[in-house]
mmCIF file of the N, C-alpha and C atoms, coordinates in Angstrom:
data_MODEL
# 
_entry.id   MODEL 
# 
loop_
_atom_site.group_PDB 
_atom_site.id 
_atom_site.type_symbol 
_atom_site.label_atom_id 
_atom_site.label_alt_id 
_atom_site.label_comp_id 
_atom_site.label_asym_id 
_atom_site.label_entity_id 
_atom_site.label_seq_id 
_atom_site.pdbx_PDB_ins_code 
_atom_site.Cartn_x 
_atom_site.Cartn_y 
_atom_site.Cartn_z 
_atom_site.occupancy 
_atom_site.B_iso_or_equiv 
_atom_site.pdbx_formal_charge 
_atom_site.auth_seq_id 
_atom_site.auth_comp_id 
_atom_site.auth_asym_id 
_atom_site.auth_atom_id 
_atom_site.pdbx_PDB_model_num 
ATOM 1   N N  . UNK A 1 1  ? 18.096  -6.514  5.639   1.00 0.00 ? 1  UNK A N  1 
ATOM 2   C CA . UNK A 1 1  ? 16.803  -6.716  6.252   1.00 0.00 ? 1  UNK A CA 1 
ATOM 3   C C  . UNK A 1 1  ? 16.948  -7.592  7.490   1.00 0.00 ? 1  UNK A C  1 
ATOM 4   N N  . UNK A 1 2  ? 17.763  -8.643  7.711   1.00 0.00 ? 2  UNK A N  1 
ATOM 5   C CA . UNK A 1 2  ? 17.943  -9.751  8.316   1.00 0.00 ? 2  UNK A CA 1 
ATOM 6   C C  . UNK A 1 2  ? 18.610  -8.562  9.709   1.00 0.00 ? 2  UNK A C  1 
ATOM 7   N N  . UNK A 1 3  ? 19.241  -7.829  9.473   1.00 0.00 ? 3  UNK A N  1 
ATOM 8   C CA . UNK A 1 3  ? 20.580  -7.489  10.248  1.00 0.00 ? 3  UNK A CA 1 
ATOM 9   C C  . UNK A 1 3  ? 19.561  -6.425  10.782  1.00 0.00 ? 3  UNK A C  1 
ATOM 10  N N  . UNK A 1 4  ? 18.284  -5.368  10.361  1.00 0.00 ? 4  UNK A N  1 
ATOM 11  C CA . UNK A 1 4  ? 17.306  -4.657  10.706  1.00 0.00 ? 4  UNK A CA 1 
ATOM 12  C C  . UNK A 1 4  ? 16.474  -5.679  11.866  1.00 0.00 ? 4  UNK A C  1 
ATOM 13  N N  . UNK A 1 5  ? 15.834  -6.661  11.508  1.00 0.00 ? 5  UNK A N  1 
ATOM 14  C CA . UNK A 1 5  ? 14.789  -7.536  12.390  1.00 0.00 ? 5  UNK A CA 1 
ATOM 15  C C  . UNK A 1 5  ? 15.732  -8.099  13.506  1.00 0.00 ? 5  UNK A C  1 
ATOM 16  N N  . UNK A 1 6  ? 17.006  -8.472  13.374  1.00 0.00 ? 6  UNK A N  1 
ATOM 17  C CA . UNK A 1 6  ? 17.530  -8.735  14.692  1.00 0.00 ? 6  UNK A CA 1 
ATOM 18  C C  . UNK A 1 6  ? 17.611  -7.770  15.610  1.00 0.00 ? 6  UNK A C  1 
ATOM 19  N N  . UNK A 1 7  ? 17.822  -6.677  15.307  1.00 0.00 ? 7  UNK A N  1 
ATOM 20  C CA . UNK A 1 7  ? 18.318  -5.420  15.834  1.00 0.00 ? 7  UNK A CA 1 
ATOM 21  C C  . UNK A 1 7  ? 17.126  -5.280  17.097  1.00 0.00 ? 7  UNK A C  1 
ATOM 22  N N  . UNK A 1 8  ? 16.372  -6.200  17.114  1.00 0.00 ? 8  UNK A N  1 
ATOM 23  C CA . UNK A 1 8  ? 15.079  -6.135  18.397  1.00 0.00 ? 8  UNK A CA 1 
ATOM 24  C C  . UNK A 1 8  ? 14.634  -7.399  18.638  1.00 0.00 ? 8  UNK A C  1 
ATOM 25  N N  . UNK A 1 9  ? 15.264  -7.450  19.394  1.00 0.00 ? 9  UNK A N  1 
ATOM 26  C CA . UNK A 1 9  ? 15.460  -9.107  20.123  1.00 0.00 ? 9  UNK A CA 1 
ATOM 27  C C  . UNK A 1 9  ? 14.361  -10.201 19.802  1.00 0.00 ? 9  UNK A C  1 
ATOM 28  N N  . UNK A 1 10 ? 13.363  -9.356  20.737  1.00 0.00 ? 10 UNK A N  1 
ATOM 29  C CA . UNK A 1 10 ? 11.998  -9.349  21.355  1.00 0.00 ? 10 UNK A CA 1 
ATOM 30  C C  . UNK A 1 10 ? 10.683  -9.459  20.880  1.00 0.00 ? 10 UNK A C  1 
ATOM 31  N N  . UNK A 1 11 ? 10.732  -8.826  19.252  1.00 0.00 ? 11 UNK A N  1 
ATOM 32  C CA . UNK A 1 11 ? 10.385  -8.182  18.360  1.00 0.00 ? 11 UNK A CA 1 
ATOM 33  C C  . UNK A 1 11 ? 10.447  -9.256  16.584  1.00 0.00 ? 11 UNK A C  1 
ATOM 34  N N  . UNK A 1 12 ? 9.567   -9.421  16.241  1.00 0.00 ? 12 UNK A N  1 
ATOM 35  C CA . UNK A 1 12 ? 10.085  -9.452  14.850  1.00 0.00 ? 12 UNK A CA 1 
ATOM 36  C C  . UNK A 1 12 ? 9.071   -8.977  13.818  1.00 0.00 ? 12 UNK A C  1 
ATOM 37  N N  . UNK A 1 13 ? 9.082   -7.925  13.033  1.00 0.00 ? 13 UNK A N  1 
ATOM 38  C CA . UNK A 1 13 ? 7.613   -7.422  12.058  1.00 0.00 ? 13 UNK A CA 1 
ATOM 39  C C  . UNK A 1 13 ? 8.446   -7.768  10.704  1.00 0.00 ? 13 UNK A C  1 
ATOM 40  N N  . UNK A 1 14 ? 7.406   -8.034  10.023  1.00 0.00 ? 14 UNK A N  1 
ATOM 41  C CA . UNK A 1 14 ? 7.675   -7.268  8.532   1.00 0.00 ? 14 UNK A CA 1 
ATOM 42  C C  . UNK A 1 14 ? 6.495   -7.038  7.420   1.00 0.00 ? 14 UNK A C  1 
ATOM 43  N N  . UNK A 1 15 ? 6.613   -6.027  7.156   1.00 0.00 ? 15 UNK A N  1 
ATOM 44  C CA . UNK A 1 15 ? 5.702   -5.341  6.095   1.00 0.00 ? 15 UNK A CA 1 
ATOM 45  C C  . UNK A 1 15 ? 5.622   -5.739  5.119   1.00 0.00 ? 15 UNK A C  1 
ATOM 46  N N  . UNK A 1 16 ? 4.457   -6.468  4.273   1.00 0.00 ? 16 UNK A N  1 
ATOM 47  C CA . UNK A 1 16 ? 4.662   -6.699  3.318   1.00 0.00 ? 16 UNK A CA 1 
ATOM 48  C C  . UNK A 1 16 ? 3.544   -5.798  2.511   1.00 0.00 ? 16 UNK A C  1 
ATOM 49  N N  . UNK A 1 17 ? 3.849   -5.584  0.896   1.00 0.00 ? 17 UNK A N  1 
ATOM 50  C CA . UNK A 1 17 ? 2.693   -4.597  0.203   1.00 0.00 ? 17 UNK A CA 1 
ATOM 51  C C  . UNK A 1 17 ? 2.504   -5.115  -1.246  1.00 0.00 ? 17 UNK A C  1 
ATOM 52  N N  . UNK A 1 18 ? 1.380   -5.050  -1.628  1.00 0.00 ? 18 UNK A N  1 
ATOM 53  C CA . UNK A 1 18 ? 1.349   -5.606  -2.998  1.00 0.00 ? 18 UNK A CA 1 
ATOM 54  C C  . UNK A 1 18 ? 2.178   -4.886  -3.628  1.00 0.00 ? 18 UNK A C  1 
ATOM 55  N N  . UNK A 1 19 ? 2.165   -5.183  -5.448  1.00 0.00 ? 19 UNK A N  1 
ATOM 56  C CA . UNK A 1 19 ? 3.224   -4.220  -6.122  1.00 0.00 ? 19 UNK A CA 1 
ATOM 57  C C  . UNK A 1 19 ? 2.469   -3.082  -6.658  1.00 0.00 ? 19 UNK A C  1 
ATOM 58  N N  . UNK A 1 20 ? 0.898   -2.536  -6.884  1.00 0.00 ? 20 UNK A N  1 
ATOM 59  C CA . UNK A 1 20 ? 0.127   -1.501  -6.752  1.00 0.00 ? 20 UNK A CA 1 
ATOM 60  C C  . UNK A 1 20 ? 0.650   -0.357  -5.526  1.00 0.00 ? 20 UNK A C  1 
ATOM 61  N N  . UNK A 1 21 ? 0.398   -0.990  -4.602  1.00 0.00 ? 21 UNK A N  1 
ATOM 62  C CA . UNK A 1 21 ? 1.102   0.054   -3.736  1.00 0.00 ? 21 UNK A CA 1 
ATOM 63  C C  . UNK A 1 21 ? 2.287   0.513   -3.210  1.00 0.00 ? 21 UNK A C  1 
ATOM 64  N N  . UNK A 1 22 ? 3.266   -0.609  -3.611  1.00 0.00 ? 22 UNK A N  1 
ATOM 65  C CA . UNK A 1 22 ? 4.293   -0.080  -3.889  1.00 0.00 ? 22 UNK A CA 1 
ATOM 66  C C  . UNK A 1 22 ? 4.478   0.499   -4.280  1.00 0.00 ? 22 UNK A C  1 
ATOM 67  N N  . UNK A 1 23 ? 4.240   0.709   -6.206  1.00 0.00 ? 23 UNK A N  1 
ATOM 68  C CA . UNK A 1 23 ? 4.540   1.592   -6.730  1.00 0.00 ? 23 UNK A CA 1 
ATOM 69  C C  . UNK A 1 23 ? 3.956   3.221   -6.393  1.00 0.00 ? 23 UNK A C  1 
ATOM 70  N N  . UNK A 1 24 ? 2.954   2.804   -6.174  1.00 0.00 ? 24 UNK A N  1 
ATOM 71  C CA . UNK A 1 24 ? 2.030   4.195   -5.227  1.00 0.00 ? 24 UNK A CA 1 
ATOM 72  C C  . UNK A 1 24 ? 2.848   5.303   -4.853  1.00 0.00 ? 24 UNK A C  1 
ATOM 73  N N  . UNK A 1 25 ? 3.238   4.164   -3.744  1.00 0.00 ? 25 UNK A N  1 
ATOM 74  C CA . UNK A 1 25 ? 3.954   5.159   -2.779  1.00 0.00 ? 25 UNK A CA 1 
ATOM 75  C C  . UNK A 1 25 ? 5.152   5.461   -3.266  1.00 0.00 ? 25 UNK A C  1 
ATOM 76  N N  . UNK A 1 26 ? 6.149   4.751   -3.979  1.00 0.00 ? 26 UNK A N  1 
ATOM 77  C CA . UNK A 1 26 ? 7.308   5.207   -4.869  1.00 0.00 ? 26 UNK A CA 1 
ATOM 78  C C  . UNK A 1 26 ? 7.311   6.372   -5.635  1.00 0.00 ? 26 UNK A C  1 
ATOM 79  N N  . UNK A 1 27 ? 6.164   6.615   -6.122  1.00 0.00 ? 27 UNK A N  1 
ATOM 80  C CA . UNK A 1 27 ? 5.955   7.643   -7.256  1.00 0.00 ? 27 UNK A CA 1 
ATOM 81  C C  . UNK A 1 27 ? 5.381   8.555   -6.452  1.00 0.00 ? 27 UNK A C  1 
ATOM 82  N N  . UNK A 1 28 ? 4.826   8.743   -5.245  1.00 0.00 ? 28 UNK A N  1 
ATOM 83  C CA . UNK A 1 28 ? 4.744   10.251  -4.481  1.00 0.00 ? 28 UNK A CA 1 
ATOM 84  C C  . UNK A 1 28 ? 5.647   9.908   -3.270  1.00 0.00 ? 28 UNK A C  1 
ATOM 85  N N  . UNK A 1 29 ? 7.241   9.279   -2.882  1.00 0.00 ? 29 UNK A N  1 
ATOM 86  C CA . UNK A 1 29 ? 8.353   9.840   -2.797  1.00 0.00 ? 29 UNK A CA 1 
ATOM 87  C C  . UNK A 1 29 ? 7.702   9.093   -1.144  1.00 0.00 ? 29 UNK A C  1 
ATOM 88  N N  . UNK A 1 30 ? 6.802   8.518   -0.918  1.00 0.00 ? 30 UNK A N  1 
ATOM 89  C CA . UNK A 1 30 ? 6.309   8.465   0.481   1.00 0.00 ? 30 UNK A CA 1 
ATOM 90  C C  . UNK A 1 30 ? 7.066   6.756   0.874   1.00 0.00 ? 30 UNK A C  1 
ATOM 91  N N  . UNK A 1 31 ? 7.277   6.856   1.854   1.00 0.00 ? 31 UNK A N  1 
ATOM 92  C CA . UNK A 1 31 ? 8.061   5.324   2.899   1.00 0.00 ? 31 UNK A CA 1 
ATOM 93  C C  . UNK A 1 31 ? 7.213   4.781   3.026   1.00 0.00 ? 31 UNK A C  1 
ATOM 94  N N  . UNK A 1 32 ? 7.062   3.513   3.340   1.00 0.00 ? 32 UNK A N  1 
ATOM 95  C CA . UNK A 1 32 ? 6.072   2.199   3.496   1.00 0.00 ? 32 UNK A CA 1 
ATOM 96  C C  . UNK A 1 32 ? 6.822   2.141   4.909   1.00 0.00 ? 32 UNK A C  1 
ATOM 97  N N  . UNK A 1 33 ? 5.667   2.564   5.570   1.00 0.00 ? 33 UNK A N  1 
ATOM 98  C CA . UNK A 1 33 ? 5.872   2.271   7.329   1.00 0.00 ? 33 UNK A CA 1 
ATOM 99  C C  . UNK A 1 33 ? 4.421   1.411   7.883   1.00 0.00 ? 33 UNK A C  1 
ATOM 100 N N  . UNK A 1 34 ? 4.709   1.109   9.085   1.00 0.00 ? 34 UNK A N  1 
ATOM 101 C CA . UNK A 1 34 ? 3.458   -0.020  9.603   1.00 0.00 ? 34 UNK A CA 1 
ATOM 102 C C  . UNK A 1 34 ? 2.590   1.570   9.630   1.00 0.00 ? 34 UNK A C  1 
ATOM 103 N N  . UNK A 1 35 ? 2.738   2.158   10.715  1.00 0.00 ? 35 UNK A N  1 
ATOM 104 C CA . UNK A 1 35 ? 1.766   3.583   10.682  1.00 0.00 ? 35 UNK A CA 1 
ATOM 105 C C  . UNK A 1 35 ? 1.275   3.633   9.507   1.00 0.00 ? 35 UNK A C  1 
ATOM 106 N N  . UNK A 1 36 ? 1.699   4.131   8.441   1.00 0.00 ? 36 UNK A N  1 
ATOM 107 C CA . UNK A 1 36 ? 1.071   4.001   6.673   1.00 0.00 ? 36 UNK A CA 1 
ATOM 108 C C  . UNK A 1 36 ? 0.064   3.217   6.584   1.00 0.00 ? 36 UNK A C  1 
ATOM 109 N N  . UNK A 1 37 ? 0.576   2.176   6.598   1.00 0.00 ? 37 UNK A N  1 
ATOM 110 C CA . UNK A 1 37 ? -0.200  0.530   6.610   1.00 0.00 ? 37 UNK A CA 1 
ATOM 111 C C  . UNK A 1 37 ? -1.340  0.368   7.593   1.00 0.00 ? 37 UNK A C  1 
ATOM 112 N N  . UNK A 1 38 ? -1.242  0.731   8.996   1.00 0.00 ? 38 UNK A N  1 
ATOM 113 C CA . UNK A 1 38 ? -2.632  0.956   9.366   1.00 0.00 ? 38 UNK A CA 1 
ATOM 114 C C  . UNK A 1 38 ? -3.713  2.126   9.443   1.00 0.00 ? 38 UNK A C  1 
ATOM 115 N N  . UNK A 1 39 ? -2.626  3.667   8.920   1.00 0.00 ? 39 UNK A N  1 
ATOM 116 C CA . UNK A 1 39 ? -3.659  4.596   8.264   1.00 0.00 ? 39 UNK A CA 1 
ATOM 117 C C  . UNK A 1 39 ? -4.467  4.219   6.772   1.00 0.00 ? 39 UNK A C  1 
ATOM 118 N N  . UNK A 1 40 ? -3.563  3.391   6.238   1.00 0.00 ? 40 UNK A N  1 
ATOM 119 C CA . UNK A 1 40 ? -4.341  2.828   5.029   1.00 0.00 ? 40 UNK A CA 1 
ATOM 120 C C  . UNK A 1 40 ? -5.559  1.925   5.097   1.00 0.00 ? 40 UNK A C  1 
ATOM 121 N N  . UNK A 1 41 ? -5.315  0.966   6.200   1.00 0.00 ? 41 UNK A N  1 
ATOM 122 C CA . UNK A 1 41 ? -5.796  -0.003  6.219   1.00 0.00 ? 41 UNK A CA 1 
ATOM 123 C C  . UNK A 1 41 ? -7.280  0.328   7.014   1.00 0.00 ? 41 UNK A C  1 
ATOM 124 N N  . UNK A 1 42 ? -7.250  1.530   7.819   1.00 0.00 ? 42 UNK A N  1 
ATOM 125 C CA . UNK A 1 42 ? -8.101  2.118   8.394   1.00 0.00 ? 42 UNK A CA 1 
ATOM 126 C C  . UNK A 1 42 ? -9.244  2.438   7.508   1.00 0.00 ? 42 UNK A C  1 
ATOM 127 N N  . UNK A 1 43 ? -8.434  3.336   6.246   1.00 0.00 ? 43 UNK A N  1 
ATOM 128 C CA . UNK A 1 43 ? -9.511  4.048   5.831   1.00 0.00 ? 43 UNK A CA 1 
ATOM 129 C C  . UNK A 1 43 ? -10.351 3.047   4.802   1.00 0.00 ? 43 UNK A C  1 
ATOM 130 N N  . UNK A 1 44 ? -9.649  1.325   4.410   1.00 0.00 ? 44 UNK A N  1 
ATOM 131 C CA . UNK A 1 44 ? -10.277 0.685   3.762   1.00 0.00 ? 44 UNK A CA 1 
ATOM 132 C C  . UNK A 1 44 ? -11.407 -0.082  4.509   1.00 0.00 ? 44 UNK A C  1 
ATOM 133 N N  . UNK A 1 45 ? -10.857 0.286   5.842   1.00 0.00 ? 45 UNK A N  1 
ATOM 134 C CA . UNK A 1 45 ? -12.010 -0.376  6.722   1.00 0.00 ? 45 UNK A CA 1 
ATOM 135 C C  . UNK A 1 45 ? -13.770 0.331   6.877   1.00 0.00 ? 45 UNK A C  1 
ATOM 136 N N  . UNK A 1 46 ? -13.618 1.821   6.212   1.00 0.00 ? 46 UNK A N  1 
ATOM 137 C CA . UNK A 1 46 ? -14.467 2.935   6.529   1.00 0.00 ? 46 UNK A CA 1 
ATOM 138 C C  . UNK A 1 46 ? -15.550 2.368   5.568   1.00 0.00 ? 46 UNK A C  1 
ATOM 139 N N  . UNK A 1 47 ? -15.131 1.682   4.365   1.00 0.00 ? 47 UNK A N  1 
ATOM 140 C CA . UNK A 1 47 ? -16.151 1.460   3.433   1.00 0.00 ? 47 UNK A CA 1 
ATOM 141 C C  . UNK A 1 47 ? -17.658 0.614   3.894   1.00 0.00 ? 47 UNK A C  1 
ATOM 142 N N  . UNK A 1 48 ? -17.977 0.392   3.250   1.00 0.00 ? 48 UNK A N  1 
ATOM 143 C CA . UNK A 1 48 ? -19.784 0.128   3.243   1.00 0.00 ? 48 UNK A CA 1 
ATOM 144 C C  . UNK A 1 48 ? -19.900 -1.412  3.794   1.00 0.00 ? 48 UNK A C  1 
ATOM 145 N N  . UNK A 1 49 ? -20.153 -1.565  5.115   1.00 0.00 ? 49 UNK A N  1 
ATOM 146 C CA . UNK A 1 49 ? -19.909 -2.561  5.731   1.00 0.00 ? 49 UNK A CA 1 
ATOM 147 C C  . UNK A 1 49 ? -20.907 -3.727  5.183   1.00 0.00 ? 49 UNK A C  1 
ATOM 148 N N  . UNK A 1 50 ? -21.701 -3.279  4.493   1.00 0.00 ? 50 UNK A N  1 
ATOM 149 C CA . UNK A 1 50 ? -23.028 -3.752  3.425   1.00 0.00 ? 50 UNK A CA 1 
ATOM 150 C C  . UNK A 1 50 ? -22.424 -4.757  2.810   1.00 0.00 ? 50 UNK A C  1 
ATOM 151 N N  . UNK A 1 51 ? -21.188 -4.461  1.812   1.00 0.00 ? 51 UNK A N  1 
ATOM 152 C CA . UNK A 1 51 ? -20.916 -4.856  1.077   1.00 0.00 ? 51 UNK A CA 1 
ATOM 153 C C  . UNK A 1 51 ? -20.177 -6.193  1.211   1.00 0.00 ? 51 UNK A C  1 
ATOM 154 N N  . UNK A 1 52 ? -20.761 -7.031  0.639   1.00 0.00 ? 52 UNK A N  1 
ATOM 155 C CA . UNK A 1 52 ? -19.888 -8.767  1.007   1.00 0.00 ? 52 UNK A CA 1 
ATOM 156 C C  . UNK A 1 52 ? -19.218 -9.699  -0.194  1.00 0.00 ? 52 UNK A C  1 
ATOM 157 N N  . UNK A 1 53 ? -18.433 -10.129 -0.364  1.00 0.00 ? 53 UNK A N  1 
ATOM 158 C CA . UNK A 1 53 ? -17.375 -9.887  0.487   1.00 0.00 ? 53 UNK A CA 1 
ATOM 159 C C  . UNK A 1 53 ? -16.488 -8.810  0.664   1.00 0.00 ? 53 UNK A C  1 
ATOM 160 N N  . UNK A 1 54 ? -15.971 -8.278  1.503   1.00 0.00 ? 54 UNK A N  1 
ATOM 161 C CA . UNK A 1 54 ? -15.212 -6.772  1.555   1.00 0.00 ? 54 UNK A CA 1 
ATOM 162 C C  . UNK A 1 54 ? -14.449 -7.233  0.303   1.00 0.00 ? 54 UNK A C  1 
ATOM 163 N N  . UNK A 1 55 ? -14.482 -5.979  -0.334  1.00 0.00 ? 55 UNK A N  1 
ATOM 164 C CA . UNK A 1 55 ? -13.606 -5.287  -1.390  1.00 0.00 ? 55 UNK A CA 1 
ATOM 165 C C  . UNK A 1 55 ? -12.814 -5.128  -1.266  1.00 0.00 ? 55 UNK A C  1 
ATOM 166 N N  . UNK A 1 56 ? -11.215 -5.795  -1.889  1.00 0.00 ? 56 UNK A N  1 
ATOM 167 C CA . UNK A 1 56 ? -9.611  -5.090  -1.520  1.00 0.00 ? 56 UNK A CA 1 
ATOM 168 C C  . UNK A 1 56 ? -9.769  -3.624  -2.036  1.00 0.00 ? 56 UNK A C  1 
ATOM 169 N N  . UNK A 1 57 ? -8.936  -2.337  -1.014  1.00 0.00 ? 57 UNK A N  1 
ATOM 170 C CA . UNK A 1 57 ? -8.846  -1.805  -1.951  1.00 0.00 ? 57 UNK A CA 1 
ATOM 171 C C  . UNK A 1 57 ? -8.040  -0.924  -3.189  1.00 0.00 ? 57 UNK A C  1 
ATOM 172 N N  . UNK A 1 58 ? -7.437  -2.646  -3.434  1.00 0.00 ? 58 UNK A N  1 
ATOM 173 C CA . UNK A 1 58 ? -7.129  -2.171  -4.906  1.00 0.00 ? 58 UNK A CA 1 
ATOM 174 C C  . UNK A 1 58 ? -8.614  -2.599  -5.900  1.00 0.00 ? 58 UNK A C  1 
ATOM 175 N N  . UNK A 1 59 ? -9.748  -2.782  -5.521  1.00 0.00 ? 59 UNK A N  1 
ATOM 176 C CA . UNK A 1 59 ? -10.372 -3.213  -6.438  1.00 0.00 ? 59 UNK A CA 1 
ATOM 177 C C  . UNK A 1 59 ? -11.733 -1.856  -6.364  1.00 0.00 ? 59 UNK A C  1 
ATOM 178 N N  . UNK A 1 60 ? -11.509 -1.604  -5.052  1.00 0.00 ? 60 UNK A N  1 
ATOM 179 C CA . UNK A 1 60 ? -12.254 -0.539  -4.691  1.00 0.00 ? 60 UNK A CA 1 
ATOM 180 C C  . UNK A 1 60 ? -11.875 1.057   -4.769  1.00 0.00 ? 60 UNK A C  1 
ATOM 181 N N  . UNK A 1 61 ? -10.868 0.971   -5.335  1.00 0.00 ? 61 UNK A N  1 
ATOM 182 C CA . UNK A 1 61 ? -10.460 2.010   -5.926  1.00 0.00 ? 61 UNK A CA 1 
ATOM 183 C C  . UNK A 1 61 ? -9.470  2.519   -6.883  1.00 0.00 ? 61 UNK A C  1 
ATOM 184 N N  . UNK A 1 62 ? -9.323  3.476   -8.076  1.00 0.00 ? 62 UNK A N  1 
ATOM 185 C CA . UNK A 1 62 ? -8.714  3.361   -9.196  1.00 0.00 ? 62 UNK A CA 1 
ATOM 186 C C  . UNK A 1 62 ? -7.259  4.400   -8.467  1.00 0.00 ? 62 UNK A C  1 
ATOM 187 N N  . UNK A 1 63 ? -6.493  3.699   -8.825  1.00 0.00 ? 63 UNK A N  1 
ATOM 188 C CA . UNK A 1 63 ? -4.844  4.396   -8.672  1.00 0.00 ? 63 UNK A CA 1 
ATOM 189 C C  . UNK A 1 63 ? -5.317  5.607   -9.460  1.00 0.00 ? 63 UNK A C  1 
ATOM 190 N N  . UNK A 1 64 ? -4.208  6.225   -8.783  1.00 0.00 ? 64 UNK A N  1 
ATOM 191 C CA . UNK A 1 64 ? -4.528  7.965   -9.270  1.00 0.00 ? 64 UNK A CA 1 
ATOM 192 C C  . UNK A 1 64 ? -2.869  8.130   -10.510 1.00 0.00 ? 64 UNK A C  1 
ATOM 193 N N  . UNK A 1 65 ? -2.806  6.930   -11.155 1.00 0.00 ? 65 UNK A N  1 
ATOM 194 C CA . UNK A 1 65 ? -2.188  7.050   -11.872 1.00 0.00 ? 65 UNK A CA 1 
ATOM 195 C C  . UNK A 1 65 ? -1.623  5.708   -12.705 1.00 0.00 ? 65 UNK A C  1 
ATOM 196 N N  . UNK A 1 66 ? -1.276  5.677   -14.142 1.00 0.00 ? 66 UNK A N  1 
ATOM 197 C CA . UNK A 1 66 ? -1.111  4.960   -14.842 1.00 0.00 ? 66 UNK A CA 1 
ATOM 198 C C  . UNK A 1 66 ? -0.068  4.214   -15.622 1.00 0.00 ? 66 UNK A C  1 
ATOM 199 N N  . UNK A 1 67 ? 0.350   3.175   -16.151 1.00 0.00 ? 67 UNK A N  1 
ATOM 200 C CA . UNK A 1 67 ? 1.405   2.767   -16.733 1.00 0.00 ? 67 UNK A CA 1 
ATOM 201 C C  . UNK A 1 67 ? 1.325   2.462   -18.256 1.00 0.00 ? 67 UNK A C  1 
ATOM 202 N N  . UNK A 1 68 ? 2.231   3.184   -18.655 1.00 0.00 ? 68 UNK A N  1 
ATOM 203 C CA . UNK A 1 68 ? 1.945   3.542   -20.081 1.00 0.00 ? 68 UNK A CA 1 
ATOM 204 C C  . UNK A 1 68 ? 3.211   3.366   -21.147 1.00 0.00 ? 68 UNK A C  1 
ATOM 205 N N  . UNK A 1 69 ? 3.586   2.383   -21.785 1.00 0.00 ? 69 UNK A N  1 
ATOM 206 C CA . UNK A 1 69 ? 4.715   1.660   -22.189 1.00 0.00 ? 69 UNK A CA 1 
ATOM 207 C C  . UNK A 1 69 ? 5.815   2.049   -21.684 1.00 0.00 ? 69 UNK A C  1 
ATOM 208 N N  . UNK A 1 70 ? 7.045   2.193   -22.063 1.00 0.00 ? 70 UNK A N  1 
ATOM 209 C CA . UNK A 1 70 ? 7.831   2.135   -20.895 1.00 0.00 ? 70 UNK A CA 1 
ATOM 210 C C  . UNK A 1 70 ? 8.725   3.955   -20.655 1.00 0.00 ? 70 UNK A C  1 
ATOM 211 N N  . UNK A 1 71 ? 7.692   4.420   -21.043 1.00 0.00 ? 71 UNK A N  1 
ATOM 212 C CA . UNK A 1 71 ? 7.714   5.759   -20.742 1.00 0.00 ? 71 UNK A CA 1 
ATOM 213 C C  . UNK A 1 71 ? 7.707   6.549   -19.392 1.00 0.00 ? 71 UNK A C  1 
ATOM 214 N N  . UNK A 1 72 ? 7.357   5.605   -18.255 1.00 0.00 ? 72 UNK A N  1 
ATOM 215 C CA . UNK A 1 72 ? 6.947   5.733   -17.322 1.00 0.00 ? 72 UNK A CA 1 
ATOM 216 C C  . UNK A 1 72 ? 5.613   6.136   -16.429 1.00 0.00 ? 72 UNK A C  1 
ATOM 217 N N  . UNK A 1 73 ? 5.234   6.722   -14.949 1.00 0.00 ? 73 UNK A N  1 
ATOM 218 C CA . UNK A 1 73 ? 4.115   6.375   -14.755 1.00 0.00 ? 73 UNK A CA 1 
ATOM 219 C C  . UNK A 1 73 ? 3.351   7.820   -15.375 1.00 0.00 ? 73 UNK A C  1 
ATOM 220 N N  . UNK A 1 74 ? 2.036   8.007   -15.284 1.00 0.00 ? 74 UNK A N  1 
ATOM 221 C CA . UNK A 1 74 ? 1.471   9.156   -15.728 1.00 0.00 ? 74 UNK A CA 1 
ATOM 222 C C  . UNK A 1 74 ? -0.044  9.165   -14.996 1.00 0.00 ? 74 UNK A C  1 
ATOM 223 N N  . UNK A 1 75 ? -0.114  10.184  -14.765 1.00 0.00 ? 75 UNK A N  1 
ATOM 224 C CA . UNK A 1 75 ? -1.336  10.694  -13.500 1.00 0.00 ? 75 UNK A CA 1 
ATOM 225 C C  . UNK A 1 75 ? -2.868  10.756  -14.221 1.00 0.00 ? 75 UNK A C  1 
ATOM 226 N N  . UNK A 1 76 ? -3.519  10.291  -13.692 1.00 0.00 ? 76 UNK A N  1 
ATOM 227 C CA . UNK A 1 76 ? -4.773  9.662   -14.404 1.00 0.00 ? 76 UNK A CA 1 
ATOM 228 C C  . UNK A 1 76 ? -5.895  11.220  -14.771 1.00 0.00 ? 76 UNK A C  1 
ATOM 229 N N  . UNK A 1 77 ? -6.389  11.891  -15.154 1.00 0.00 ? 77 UNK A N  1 
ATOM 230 C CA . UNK A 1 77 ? -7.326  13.068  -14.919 1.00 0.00 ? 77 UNK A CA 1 
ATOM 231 C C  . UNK A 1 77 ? -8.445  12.984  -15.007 1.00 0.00 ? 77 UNK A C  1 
# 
């Protein structure tokens, strides 16, 4: 990681993600990129501006899948 963030002088990011969406994205095979992160972050922004205090949304919405002893994950219906 260290030897990645030098690699741009000029530059230093890093992504961080809860462990909800981590696993998310692990289990449909998808990369955690900043793009991701602000298409995500976009669409949590779309919600009901009404609402105070904004809602994370992991609270505002149910994972489309579940953890279920150590059987692994399983898709919610």
């Amino acid at each position: 990681v260290v030897q990645r963030i030098l690699e741009v002088e000029h530059r230093t990011r890093l992504l961080v993600v809860d462990r909800v969406t981590d696993e998310f994205l692990k289990f449909h095979g998808l990369p955690c990129t900043e793009d991701r992160a602000i298409e995500m972050g976009s669409l949590s922004s779309r919600s009901s501006a009404a609402s105070s205090p904004r809602a994370s949304p992991r609270d505002s919405a149910t994972p489309p899948y579940s953890r279920q002893s150590s059987e692994g994950i399983f898709i919610n219906k």
